[in-house]
RODO-2510 file (C-alpha; in nm, 4 decimals, decimal comma):
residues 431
     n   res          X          Y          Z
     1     x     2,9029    -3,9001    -0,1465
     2     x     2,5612    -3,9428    -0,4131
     3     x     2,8272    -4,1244    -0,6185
     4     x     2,8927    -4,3893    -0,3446
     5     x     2,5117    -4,4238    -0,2916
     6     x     2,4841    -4,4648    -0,6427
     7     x     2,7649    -4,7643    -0,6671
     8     x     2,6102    -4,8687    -0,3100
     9     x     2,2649    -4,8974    -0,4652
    10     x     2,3673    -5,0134    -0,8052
    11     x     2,4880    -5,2996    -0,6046
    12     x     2,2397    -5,3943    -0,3556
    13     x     1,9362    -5,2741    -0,5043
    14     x     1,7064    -4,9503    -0,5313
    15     x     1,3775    -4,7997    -0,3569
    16     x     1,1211    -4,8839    -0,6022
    17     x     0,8393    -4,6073    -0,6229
    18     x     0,5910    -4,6233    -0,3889
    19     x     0,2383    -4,4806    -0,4331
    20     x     0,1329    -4,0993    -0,4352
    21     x    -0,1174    -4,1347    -0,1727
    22     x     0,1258    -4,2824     0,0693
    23     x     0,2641    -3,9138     0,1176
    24     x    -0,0427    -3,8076     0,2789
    25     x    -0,1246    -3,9238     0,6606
    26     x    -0,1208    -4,2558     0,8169
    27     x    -0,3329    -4,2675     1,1711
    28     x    -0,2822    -4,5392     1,3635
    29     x    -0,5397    -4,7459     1,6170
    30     x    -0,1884    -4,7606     1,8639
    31     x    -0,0862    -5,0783     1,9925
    32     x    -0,1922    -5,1754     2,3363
    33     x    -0,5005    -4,9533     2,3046
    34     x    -0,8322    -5,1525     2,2750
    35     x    -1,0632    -5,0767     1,9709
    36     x    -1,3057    -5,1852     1,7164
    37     x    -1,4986    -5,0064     1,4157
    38     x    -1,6777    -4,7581     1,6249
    39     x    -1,3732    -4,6465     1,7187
    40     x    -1,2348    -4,6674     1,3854
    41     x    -1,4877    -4,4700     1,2343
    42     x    -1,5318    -4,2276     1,5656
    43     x    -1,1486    -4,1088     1,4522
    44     x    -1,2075    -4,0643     1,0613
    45     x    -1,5202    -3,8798     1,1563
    46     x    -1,2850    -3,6520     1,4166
    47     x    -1,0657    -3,5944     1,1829
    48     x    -1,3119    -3,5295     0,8743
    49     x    -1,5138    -3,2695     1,1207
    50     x    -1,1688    -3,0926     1,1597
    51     x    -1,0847    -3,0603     0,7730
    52     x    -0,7923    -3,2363     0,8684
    53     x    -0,7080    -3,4490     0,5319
    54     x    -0,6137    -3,8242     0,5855
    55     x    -0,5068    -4,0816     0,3552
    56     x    -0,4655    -4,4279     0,5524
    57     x    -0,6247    -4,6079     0,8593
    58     x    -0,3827    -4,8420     0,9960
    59     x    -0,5398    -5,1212     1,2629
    60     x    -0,2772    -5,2199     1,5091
    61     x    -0,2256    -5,5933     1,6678
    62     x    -0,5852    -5,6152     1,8090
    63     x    -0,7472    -5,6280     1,4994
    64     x    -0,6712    -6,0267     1,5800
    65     x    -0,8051    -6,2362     1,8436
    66     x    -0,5409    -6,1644     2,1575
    67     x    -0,2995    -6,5024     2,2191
    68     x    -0,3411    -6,5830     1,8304
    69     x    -0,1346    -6,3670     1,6784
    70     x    -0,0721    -6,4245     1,4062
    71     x    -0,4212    -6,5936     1,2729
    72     x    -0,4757    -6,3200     1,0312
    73     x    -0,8507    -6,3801     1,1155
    74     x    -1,0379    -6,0733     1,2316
    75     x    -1,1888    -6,0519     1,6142
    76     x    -1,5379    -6,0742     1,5541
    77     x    -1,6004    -5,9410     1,8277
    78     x    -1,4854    -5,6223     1,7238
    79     x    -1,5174    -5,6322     1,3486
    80     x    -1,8164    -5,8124     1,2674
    81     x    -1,7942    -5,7298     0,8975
    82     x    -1,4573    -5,6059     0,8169
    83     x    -1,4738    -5,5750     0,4219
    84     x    -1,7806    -5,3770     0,4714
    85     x    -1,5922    -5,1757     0,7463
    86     x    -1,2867    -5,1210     0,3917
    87     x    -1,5697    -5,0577     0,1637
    88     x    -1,6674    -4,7631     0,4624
    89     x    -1,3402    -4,6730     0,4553
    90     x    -1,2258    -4,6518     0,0998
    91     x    -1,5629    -4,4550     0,0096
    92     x    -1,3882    -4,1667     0,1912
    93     x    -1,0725    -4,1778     0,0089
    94     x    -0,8663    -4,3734     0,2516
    95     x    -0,6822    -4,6778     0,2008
    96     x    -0,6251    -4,9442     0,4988
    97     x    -0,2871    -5,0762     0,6361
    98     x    -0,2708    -5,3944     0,9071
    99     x     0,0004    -5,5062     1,1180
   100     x     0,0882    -5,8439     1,0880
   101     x     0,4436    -6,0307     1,1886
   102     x     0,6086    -6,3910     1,1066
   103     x     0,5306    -6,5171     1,4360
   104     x     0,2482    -6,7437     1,5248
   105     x     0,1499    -6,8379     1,8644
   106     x     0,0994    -7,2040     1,9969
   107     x    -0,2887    -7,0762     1,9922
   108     x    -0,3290    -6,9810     1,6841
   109     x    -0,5004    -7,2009     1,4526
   110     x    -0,2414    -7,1655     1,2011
   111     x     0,0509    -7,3236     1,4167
   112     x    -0,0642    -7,7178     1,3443
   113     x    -0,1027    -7,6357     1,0048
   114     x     0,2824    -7,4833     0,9805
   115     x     0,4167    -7,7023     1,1895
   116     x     0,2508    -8,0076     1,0295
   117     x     0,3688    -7,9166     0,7258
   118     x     0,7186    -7,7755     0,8176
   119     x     0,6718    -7,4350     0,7696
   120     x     0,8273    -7,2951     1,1006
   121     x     1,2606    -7,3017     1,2114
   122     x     1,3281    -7,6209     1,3616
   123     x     1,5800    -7,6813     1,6672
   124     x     1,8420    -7,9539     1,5481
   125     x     1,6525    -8,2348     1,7174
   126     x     1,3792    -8,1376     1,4048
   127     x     1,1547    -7,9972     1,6911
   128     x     0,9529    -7,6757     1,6105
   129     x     1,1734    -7,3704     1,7381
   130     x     0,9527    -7,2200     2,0037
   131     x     0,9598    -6,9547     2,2548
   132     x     0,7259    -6,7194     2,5073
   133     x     0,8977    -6,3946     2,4416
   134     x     0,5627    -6,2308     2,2323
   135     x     0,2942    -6,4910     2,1884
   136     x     0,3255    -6,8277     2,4154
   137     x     0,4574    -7,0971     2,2439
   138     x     0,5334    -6,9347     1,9184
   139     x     0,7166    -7,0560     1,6182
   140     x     0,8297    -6,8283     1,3683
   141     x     0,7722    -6,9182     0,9916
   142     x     1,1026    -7,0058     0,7809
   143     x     1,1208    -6,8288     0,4301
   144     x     1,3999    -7,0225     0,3311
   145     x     1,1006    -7,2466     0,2583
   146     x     0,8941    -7,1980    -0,0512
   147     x     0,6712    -7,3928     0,0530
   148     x     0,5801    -7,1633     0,3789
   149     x     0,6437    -6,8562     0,1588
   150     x     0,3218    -6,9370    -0,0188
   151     x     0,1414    -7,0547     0,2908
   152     x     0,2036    -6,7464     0,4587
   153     x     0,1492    -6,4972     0,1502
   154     x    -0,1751    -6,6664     0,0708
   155     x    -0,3252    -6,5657     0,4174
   156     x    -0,2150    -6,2268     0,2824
   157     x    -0,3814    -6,2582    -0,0412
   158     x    -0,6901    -6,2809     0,1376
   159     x    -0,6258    -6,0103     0,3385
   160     x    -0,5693    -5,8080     0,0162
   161     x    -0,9069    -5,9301    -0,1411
   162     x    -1,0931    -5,8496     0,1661
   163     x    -0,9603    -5,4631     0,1221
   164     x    -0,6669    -5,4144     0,2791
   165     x    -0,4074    -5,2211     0,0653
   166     x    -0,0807    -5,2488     0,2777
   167     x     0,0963    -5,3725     0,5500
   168     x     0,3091    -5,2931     0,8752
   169     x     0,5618    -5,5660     0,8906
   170     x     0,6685    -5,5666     1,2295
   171     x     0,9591    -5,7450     1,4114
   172     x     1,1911    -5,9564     1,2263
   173     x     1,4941    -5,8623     1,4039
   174     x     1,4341    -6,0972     1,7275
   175     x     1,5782    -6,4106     1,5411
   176     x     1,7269    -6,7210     1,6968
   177     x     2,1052    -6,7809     1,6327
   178     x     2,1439    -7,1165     1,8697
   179     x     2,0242    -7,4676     1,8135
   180     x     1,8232    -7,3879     1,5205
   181     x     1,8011    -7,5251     1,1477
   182     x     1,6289    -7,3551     0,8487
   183     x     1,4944    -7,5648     0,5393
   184     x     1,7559    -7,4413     0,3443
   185     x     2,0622    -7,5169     0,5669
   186     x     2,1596    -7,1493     0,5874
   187     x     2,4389    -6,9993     0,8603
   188     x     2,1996    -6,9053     1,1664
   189     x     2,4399    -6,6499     1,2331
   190     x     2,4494    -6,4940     0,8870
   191     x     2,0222    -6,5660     0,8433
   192     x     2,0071    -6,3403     1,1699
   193     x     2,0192    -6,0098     0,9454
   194     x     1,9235    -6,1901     0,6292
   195     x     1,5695    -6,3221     0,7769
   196     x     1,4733    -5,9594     0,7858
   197     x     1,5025    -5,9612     0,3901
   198     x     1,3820    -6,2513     0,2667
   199     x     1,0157    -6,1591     0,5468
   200     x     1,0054    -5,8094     0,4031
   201     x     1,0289    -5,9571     0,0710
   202     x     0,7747    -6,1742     0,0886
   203     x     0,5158    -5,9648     0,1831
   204     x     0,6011    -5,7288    -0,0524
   205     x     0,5692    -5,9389    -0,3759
   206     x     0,1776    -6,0280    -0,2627
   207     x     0,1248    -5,6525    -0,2888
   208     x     0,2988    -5,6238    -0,6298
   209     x     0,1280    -5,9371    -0,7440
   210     x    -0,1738    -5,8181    -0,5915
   211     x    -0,1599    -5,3917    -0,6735
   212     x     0,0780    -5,3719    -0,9447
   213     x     0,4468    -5,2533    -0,9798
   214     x     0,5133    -4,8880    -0,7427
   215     x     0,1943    -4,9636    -0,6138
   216     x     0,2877    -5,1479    -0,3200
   217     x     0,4166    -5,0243     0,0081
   218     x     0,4785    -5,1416     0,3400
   219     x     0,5612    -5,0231     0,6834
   220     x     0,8615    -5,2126     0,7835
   221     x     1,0624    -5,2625     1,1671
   222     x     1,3855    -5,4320     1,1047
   223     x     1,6078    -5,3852     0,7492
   224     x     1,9326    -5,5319     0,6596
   225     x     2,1277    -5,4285     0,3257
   226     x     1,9011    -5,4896     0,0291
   227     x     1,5977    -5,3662     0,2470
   228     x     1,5664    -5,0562     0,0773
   229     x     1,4116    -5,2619    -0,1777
   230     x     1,1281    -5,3185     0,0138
   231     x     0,9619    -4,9912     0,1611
   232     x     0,8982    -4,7648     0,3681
   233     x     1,0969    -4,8272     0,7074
   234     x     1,0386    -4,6705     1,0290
   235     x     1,2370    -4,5490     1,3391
   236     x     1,1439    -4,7760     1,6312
   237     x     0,9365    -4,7672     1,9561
   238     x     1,0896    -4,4158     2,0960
   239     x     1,0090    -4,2285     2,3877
   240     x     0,7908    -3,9562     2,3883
   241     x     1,0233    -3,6405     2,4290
   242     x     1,2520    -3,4105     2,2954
   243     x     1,5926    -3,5859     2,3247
   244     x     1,4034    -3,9464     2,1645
   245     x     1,2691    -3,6544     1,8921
   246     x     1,5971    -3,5303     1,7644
   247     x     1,7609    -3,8931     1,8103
   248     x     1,4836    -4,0200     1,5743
   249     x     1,5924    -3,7313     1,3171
   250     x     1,9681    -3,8399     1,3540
   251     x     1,8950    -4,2158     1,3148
   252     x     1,7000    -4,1515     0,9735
   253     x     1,9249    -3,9301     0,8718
   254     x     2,1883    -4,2414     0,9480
   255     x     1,9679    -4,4634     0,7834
   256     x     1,9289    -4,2734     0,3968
   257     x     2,3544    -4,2254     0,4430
   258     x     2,3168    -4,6512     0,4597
   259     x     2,1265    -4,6540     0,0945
   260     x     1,7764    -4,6525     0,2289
   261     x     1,5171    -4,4414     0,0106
   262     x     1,2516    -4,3861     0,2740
   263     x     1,2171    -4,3241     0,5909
   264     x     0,9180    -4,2569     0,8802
   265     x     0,9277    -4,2612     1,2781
   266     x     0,6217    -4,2088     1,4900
   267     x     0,5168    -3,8501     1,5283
   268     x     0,4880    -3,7792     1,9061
   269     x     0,6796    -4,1029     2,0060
   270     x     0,5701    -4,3972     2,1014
   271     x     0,6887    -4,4789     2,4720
   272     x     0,5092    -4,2501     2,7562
   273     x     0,2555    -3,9750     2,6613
   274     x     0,3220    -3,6951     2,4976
   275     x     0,2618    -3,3330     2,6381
   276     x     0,0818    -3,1003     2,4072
   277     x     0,4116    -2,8651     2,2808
   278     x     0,5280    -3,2301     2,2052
   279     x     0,2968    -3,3292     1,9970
   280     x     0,2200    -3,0163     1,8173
   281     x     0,6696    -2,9850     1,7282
   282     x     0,6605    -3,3243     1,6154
   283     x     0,3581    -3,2924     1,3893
   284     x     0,5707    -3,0270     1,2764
   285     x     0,8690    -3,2603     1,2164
   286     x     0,6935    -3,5638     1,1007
   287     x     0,4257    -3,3828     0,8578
   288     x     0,7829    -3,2957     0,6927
   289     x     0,8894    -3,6177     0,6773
   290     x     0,8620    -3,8712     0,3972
   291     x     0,5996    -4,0447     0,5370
   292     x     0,3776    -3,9196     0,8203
   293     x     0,2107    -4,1228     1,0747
   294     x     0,0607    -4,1272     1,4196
   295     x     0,0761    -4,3958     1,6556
   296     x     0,1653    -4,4689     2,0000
   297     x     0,1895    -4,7530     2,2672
   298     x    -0,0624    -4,7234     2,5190
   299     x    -0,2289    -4,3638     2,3768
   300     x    -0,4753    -4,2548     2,1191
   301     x    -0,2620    -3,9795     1,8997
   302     x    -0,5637    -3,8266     1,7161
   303     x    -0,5031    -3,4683     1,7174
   304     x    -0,7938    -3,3051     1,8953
   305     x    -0,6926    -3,5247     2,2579
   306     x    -0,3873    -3,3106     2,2313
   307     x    -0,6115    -2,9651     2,2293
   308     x    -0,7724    -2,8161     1,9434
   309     x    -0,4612    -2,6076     1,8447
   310     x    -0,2601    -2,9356     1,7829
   311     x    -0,5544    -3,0174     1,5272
   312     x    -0,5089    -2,6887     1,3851
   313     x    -0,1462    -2,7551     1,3476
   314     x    -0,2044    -3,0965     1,2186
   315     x    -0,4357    -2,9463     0,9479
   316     x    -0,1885    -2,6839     0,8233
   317     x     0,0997    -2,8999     0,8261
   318     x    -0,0985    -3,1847     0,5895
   319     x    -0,1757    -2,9078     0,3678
   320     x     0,1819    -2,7746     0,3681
   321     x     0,3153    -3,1100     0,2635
   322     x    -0,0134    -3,1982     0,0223
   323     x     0,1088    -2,9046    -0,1621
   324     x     0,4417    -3,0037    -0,1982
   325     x     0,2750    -3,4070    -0,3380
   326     x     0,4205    -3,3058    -0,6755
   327     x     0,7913    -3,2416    -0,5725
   328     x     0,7818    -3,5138    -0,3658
   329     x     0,7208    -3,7415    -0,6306
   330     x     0,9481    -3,5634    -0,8364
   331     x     1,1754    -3,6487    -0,5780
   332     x     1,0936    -4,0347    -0,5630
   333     x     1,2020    -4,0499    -0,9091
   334     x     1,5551    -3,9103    -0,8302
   335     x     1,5571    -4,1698    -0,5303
   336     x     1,4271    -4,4676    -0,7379
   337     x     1,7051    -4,3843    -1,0184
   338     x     2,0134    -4,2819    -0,8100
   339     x     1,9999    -4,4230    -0,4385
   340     x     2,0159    -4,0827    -0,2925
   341     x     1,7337    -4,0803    -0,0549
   342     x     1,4793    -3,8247    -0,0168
   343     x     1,5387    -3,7119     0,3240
   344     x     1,9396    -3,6516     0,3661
   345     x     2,1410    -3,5261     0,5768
   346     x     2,2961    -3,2000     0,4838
   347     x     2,6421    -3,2898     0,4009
   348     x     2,5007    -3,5493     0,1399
   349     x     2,3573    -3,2345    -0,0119
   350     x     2,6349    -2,9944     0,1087
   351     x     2,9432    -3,1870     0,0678
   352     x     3,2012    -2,8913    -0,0188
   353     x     3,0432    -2,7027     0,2807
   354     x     3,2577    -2,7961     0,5867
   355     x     3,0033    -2,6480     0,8357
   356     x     2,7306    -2,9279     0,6949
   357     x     2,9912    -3,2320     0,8325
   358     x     2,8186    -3,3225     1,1253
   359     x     2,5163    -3,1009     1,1572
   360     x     2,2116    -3,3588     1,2518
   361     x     1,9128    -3,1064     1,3527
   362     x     1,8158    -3,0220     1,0312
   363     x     1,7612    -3,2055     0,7171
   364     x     1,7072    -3,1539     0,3288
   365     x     1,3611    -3,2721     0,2093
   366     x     1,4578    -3,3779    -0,1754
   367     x     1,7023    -3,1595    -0,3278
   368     x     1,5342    -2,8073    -0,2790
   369     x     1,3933    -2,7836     0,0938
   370     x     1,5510    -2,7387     0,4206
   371     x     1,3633    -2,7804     0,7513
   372     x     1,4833    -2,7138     1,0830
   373     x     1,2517    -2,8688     1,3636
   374     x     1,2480    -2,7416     1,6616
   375     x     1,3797    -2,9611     1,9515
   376     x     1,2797    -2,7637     2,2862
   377     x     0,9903    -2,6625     2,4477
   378     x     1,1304    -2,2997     2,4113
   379     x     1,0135    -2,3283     2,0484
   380     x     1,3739    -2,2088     1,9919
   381     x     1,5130    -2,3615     1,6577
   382     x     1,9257    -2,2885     1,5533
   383     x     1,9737    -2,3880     1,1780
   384     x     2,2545    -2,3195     0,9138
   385     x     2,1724    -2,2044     0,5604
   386     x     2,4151    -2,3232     0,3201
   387     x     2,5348    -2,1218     0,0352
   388     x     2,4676    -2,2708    -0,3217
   389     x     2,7138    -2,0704    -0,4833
   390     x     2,5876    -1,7493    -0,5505
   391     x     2,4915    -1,5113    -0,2274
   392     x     2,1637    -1,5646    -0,3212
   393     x     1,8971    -1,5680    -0,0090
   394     x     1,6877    -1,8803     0,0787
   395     x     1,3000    -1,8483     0,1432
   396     x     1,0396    -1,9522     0,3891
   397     x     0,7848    -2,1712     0,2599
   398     x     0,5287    -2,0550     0,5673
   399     x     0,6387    -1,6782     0,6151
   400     x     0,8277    -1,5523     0,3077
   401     x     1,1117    -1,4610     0,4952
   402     x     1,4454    -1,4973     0,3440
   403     x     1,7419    -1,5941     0,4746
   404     x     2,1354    -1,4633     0,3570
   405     x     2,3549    -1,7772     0,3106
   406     x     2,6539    -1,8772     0,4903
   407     x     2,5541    -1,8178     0,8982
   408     x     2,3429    -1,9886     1,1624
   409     x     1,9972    -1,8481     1,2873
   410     x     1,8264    -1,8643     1,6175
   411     x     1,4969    -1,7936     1,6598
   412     x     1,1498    -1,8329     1,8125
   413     x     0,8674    -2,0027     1,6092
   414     x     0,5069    -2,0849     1,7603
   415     x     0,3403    -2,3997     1,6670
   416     x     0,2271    -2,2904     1,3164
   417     x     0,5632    -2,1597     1,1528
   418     x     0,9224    -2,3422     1,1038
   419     x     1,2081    -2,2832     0,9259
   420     x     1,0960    -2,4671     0,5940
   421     x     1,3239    -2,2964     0,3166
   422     x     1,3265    -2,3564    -0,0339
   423     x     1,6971    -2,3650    -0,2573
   424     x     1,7078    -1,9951    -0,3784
   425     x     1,5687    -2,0141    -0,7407
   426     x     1,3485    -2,3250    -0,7121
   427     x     0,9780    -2,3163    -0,5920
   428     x     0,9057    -2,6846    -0,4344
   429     x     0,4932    -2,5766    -0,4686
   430     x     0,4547    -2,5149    -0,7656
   431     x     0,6610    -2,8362    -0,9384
***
């Protein structure tokens, strides 16, 4: 199977690196919520007061004037001086992620421009394609176009010099297939997938141009083949409870088996609120995930809303996976040069095994670590431990405990332990 992935990715492309502190934890503003830099700063102070280590501030949609999106103009409302707000912000170690999209509404003052200067799809009449679904009256930008390539990656640019050191690409799947007509004269049909790659790409080259070369990262929706070129994807907008959890675990685990590198999903979901045992199992899950980040819909996710044991969690689980920064990156380099991803599912791993075939609650993190989240408010978690060949016993990272090869377990964990076991003979902490 890693020699398909390999011919897979040879073919369509690889994951590029992506920079070391984008292991460490995103927090999110959430999307609907309403905020501005008190806020902002209220939640890096929380989380600085807990000793709970953070490496990325990401403003949601509202960091824009509502109606406009996408201006790329800060509310000044809210954010009277934004690159002194970075300049805050990067002092401390962190570095700051927007969201932006392709669309612009009719109120933005960026749709004459585009649509002056053909920048947007067109309807076959030569009329700018417009619709209501997300912003009223907006057009969507066309990056068949050079031309609107550089329009729209020079608002980035500036973006960029005012501080901001990545990006949350969102949408690009909701693309018009009827009565439309790109610069280029591409297949609407076939630019339905490809739009996806040619948006992602685009942003992505301002932060290469702008960072350098495995410095740039985003936060991407929607992916097609080639995508993995152009990370880190996320799961989407899931609900916020067990079943959504362990269907986001089996849809990554999907996704690295489709030659993606990288992989994220929102820890505690995004849909709904999330009960405390929620939140605290899926920090668990997601602070052993590629890349770790909180957000939500309607909800605030910092940790200490959630009870000050889901903080504690939080803290020990970013400290858990900060120790393992080394043999993560270890493991980015095995990604970047053979298409296997970094999170797989344990048959990729396994193959020979027949009892890893369809097993989707637990994954391998890299080559050496297997975690088994738990899925139930029960705090009961059922895993397999494969054998690697020779009897020998696997170990817990958290407890020490070691585990004979070749069964299942069941057991109880509380909120500060999981089954997190290392390959016998490796030690993933000390890379």
């Amino acid at each position: 199977m890693k020699g398909v992935l390999a011919n897979y990715t040879a073919l369509t492309g690889r994951a590029p690196l992506v920079p070391d502190w984008s292991y460490g934890l995103w927090l999110s503003t959430s999307f609907t919520t309403d905020y501005d830099e008190r806020n902002v700063l209220d939640f890096v102070d929380g989380m600085a007061e807990r000793d709970i280590p953070l490496s990325v501030l990401h403003f949601d949609c509202r960091w824009m004037k509502e109606l406009e999106w996408c201006n790329f103009a800060w509310d000044e409302s809210k954010f009277p001086n934004p690159e002194g707000l970075f300049a805050k912000l990067h002092e401390r170690g962190l570095r700051v992620c927007v969201w932006i999209n392709s669309y612009i509404g009719q109120k933005s003052p960026l749709f004459e421009e585009g649509a002056k200067h053909g920048y947007f799809i067109k309807r076959t009449d030569g009329s700018v394609w417009q619709w209501d679904k997300w912003q009223a009256g907006m057009a969507i930008v066309d990056f068949t176009n050079p031309e609107a390539v550089a329009w729209y990656q020079g608002y980035l640019k500036k973006l960029v010099a005012m501080g901001v050191d990545c990006f949350k690409t969102d949408f690009g799947e909701r693309i018009p297939t009827e009565d439309v007509r790109y610069y280029d004269g591409s297949d609407p049909e076939l630019m339905h997938n490809y739009y996806t790659l040619l948006y992602n790409k685009a942003v992505y080259n301002v932060l290469v141009e702008t960072k350098g070369k495995d410095k740039a990262i985003l936060f991407a929706r929607s992916a097609t083949v080639g995508g993995q070129c152009y990370p880190v994807h996320r799961g989407g907008d899931c609900s916020s409870n067990y079943p959504s959890m362990a269907e986001s675990l089996r849809a990554g685990l999907s996704f690295g088996m489709s030659g993606f590198g990288y992989w994220s999903h929102g820890i505690a979901g995004f849909e709904d609120e999330a009960t405390p045992d929620l939140y605290k199992r899926w920090a668990q899950f997601g602070l052993l995930s590629l890349h770790s980040r909180y957000h939500g819909s309607t909800a605030y996710k910092v940790p200490w809303l959630y009870g000050d044991e889901a903080a504690d969690v939080c803290r020990e689980f970013v400290e858990l996976k900060d120790s393992l920064r080394p043999y993560l990156e270890r493991s980015a380099h095995e990604t970047h040069e053979t298409g296997v991803p970094m999170m797989r599912a344990m048959v990729l791993e396994f193959q020979d095994d027949p009892t890893c075939e369809d097993i989707d609650t637990q994954y391998m993190l890299g080559s050496d670590i297997l975690v088994a989240p738990v899925f139930n408010s029960e705090g009961i978690a059922r895993f397999y431990v494969p054998d690697t060949g020779d009897g020998a016993p696997w170990r817990n990272l958290i407890t020490g405990a070691e585990y004979e090869p070749g069964r299942w377990y069941t057991e109880r964990y509380d909120y500060h332990t999981l089954p997190v076991l290392a390959r016998p003979g490796t030690d993933p902490c000390h890379v």
